[in-house]
C-alpha positions as CSV (number, residue, x, y, z in Angstrom):
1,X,4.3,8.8,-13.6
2,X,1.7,5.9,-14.9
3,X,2.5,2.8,-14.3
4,X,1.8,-0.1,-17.2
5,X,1.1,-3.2,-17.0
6,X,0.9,-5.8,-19.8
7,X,-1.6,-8.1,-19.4
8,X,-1.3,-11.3,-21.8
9,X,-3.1,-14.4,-22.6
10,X,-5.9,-13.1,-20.5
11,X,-9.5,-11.8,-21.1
12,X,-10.3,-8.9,-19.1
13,X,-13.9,-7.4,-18.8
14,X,-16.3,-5.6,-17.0
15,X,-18.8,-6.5,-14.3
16,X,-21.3,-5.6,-17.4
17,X,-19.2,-8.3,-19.9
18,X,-18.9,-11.2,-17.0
19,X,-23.2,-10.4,-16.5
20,X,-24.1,-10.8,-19.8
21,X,-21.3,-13.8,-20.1
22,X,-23.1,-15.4,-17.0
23,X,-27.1,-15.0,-17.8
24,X,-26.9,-12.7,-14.5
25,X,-27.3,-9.3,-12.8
26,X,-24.6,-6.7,-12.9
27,X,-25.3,-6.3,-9.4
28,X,-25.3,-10.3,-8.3
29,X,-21.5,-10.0,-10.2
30,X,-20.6,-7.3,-8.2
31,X,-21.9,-9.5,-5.1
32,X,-20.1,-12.4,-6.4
33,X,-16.4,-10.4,-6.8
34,X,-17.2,-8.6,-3.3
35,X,-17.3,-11.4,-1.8
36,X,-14.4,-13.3,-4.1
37,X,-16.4,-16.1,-5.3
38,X,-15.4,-14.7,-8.6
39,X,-11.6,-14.2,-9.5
40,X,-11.6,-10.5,-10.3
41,X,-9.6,-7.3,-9.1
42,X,-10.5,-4.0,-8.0
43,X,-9.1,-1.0,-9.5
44,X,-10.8,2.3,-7.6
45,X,-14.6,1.5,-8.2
46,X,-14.2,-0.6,-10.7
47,X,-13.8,-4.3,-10.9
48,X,-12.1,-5.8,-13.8
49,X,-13.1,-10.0,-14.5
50,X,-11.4,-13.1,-16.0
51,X,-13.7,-13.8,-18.5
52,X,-11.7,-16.8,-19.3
53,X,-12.0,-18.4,-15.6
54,X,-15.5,-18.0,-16.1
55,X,-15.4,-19.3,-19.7
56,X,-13.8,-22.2,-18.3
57,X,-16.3,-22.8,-15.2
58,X,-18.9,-22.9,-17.5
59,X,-17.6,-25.0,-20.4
60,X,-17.9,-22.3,-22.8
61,X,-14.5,-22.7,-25.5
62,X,-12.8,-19.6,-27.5
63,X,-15.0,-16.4,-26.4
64,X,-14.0,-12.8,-27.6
């Protein structure tokens, strides 16, 4: 049985989204939610991001 989970108000992306979001490296993103400078969560190999924390830590308003 799958579990769902509803995820609202929130901006979830990829390691690849947060990168180009940030001006960085996929790999210095992955660093930077290894290490949890950056909010993000783990699912298997994959980490999904709050691209509005970061949207917020950089000043950046709306997004999508």
């Amino acid at each position: 049985m799958r579990r769902k989970y509803e995820i609202t108000n929130k901006s979830i992306g990829s390691v690849k989204d947060a990168a180009e979001l940030m001006g960085i490296s996929t790999r210095h993103v992955n660093n930077l939610c290894k290490d949890g400078t950056l909010k993000a969560a783990r699912f298997g190999r994959v980490w999904r991001v709050n691209l509005d924390e970061i949207r917020k830590q950089l000043g950046i308003q709306g997004g999508y």
